[in-house]
C-alpha positions in Angstrom: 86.8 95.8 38.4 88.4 98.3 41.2 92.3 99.1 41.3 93.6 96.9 44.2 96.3 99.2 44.8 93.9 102.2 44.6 91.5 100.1 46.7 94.4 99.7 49.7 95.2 103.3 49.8 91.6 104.4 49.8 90.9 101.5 52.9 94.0 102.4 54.8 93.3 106.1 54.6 89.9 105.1 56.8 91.6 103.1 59.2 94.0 105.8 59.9 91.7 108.4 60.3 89.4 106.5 62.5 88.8 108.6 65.6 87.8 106.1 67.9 87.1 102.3 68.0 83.1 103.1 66.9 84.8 104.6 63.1 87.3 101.8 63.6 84.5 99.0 63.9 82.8 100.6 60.6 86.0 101.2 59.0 86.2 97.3 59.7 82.6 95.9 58.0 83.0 98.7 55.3 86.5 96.4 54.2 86.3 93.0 56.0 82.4 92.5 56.4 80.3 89.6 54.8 79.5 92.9 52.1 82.5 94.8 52.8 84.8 95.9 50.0 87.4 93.1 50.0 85.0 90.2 50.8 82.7 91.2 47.8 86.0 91.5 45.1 87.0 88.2 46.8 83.1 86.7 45.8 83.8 87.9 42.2 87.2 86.0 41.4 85.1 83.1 39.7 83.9 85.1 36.7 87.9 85.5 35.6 89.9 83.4 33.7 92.6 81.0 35.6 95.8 82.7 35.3 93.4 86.5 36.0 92.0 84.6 39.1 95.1 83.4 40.6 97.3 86.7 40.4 94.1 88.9 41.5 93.2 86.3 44.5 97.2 87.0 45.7 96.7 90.6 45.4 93.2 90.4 48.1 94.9 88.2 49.7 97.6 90.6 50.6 95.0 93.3 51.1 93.0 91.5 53.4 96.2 90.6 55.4 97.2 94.1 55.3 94.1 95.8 56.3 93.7 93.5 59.4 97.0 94.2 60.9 96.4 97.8 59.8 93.0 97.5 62.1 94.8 95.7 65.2 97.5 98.4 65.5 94.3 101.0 65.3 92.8 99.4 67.9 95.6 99.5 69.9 96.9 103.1 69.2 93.2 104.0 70.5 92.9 101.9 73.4 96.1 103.3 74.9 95.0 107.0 73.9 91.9 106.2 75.9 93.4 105.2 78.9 95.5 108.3 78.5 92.8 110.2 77.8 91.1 108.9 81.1 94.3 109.2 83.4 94.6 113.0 82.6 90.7 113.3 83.4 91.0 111.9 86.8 94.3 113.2 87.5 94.3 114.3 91.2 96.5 117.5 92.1 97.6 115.8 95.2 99.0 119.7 96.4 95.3 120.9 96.8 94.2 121.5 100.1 91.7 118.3 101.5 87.9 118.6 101.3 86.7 119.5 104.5 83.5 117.3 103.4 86.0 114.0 102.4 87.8 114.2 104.8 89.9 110.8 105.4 90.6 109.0 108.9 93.5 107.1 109.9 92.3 103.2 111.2 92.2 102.6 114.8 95.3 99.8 113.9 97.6 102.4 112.4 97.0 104.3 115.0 98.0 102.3 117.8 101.1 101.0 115.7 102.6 104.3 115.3 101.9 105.0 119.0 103.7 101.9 119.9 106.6 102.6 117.4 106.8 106.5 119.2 107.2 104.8 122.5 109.7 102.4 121.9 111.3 104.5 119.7 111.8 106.7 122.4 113.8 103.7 124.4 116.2 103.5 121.1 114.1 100.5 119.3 114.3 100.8 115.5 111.9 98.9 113.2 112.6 95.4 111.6 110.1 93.7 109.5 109.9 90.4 107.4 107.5 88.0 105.1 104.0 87.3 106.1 105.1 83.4 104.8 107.3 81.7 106.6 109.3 78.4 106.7 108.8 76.2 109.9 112.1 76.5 111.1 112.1 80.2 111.7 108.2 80.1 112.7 108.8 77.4 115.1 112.1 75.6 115.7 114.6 77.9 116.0 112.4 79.5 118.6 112.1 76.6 120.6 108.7 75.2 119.8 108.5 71.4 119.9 107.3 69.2 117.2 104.3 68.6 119.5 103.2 71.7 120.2 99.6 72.7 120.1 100.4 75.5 117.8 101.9 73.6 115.0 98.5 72.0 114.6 96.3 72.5 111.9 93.3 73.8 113.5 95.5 76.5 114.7 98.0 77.2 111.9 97.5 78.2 108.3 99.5 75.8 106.3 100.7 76.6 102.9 101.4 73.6 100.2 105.2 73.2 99.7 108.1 72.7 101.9 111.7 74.4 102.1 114.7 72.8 103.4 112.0 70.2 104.5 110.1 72.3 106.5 106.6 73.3 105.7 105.2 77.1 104.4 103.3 78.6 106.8 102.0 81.9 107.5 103.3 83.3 110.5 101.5 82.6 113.6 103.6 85.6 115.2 106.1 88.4 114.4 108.5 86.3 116.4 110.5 85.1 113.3 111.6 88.5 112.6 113.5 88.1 115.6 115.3 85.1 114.6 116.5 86.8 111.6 117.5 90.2 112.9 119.8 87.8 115.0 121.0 85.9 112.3 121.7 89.1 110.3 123.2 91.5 113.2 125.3 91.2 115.8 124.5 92.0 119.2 123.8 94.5 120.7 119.9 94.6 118.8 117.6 96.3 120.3 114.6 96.4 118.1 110.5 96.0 117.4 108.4 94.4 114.8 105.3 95.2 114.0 103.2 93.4 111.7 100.6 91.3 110.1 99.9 87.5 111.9 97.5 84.7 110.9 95.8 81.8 113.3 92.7 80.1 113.1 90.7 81.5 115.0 87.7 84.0 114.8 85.4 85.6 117.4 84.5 88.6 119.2 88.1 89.0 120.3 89.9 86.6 118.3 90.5 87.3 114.4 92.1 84.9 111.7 94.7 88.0 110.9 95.5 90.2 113.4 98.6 92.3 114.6 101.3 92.4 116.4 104.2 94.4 118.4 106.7 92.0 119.6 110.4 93.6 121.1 113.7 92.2 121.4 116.9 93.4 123.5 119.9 92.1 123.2 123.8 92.9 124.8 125.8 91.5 127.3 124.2 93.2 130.6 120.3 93.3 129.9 118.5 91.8 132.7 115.0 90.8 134.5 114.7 94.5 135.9 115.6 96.3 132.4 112.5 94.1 130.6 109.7 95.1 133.6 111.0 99.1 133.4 110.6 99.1 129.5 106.8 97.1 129.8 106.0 99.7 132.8 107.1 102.5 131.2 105.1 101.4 128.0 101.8 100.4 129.3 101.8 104.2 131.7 102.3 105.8 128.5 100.7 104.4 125.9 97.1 104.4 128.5 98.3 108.0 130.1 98.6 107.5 133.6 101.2 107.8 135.3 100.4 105.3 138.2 99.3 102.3 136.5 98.9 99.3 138.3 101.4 97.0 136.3 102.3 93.6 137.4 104.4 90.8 136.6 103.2 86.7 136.9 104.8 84.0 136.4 104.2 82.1 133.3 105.6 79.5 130.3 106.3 80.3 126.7 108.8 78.0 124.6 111.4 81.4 123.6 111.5 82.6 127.0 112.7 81.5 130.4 111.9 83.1 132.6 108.9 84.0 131.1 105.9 86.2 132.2 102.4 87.5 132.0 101.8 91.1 132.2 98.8 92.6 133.6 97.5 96.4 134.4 94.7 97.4 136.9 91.5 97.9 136.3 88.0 98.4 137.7 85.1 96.3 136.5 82.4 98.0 138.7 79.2 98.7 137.3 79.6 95.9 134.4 81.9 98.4 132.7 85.7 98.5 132.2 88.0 100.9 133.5 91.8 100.9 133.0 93.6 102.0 136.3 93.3 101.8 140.0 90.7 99.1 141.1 90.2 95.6 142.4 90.8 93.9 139.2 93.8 93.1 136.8 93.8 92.6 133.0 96.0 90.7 131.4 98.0 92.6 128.2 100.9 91.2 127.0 103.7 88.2 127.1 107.4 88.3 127.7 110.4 86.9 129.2 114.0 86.9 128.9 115.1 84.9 125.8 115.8 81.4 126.2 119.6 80.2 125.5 118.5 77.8 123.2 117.2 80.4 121.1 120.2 82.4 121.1 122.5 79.5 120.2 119.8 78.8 116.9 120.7 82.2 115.7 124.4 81.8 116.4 124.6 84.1 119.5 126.4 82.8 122.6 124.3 82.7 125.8 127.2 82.4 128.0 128.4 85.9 126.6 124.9 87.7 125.4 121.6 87.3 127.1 118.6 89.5 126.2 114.9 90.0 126.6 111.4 89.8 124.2 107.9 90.8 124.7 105.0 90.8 122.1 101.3 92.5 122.5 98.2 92.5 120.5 97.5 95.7 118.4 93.8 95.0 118.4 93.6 94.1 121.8 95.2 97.4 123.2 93.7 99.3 120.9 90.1 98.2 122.1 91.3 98.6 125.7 92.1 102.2 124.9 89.5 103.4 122.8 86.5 101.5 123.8 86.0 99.0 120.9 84.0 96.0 122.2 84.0 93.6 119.1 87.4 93.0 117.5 85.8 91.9 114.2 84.6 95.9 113.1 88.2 96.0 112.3 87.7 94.7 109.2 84.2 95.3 108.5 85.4 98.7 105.7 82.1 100.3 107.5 83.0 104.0 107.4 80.1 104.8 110.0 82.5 102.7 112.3 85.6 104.6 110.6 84.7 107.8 110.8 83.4 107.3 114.9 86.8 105.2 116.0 88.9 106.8 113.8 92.0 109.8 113.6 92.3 112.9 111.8 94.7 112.2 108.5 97.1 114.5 109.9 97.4 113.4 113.3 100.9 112.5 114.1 101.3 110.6 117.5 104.1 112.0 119.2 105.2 111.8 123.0 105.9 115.8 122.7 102.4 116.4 121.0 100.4 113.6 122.6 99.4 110.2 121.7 95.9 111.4 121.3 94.4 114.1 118.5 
């Protein structure tokens, strides 16, 4: 009868030098198998004497013990070469030069946020962001909304299951909140713009259950009506590149604002088509307003010392108005057909000195 000590060196040895998890698998049945070395010395223990059996079955026992763990830590010494193995075989030296045939494209979206961000930028806005899940108290109450409005409903809202501070999850409805904690967390003066990801129910040619948004927000002692309509003038002439754009101002309601307005730019529907510029028509673009006191005194700012303005505007809606996208939905489509036609070179950087347009 074989050596069991002579047996485990012999088995070992095999497992060790398995090459890959094939000569591992064999090395396996060739030991632990219904006929494999240990299983058939195991079968045998019945032709020995009591005392022979017991101290021989410890032995196998052992062995078999050993020689799985020995397999497992194979296994897993030649999983993880494989998968460095495989990293070092698509390893991509990102310092080549690109491939004229894959060449990438920057999405519409992107686009149109980093033209938006050079704009403002240009005013003196920095960049504040903040989570796509909000509490309803910064999604809703501190910015005025009341407990009946139609937006906390749940055909328009996205709901979340649990509550903080007794307030339901949600995610956002707008970029708004972001406001109400870059006035929390700063003092005034704050002059700043969010851009981001928002979330309503709602999908249609024009209407999208996530969507984008720029929203703005001024705040110091001294900003007034006439500061808010120069920064939305200057925006809207810029980002569509003319330098007479029809802009105007009409009155309207939002809960954060007072006064609040509705901005619209000129345009020409003649023809069936859509022109942005001089012409009979007007197209509505964005919201804004100067921020409501009540607002102010939620984030701890008071109104009778600091007043300020917001605005907010639809990335997908702008960018459609600029580059001629008719159905808001391709957005998210991944066609690269529709990529590759609406799209920007990967290296395009929108700039006011080098253009907003490749």
């Amino acid at each position: 009868m074989q050596d069991v000590p002579k047996l485990r060196s012999e088995l070992l040895a095999e497992i060790e030098t398995a090459a890959d998890l094939g000569a591992l698998d064999s090395a396996r049945v060739a030991a632990l198998g219904k006929k494999g070395r240990i299983t058939e010395l195991l079968k045998s223990l019945g032709t020995l004497a009591p005392e022979e059996r017991k101290a021989r079955g410890a032995a196998l026992n052992t062995l078999r013990d050993e020689v799985a763990a020995a397999l497992e830590a194979r296994k897993s010494a030649l999983a993880e070469a494989a998968i460095d193995s495989r990293l070092q075989d698509e390893r991509i030296d990102v310092t080549l030069p690109s491939r004229p045939e894959r060449t990438g494209r920057i999405h519409p979206i992107s686009e149109t946020i980093e033209e938006c961000i050079q704009i403002f930028g240009e005013m003196g806005f920095t960049i504040a962001e903040g989570p796509d899940i909000e509490d309803d108290w910064h999604n809703f109450t501190a910015l005025n909304i009341p407990p009946d409005h139609p937006a906390r409903q749940e055909h328009d809202t996205f709901y979340l299951p649990g509550e903080r501070e007794g307030g339901r999850m949600v995610l956002r409805t707008h970029t708004s909140p972001v406001q109400i904690r870059a006035m929390q967390a700063r003092k005034p003066p704050l002059r700043i713009i969010v851009p981001g990801r928002t979330f309503r129910c709602d999908d249609d040619a024009t209407h999208s259950p996530m969507f984008h948004q720029v929203e703005g927000l001024v705040v110091d002692r001294t900003t007034h009506m006439g500061h808010l309509k120069g920064c939305l003038i200057e925006f809207c002439r810029t980002f569509f590149g003319i330098d007479d754009l029809p802009v105007r101002f009409r009155p309207s309601y939002f809960p954060f604002t007072e006064p609040s307005a509705e901005v619209d730019i000129g345009c020409s529907r003649e023809g069936g088509g859509l022109k942005i510029g001089h012409g009979k028509d007007w197209l509505e673009i964005l919201g804004c307003g100067m921020v409501n006191p009540k607002v102010l005194e939620n984030c701890g700012i008071d109104p009778a010392v600091f007043q300020g303005f917001a605005f907010g505007l639809g990335v997908e809606r702008i960018s459609m108005l600029k580059y001629g996208i008719p159905d808001l939905r391709t957005f998210y489509e991944s066609d690269l057909r529709w990529l590759r036609y609406y799209g920007f070179p990967a290296l395009h950087v929108p700039s006011l000195v080098g253009g907003l347009e490749p």
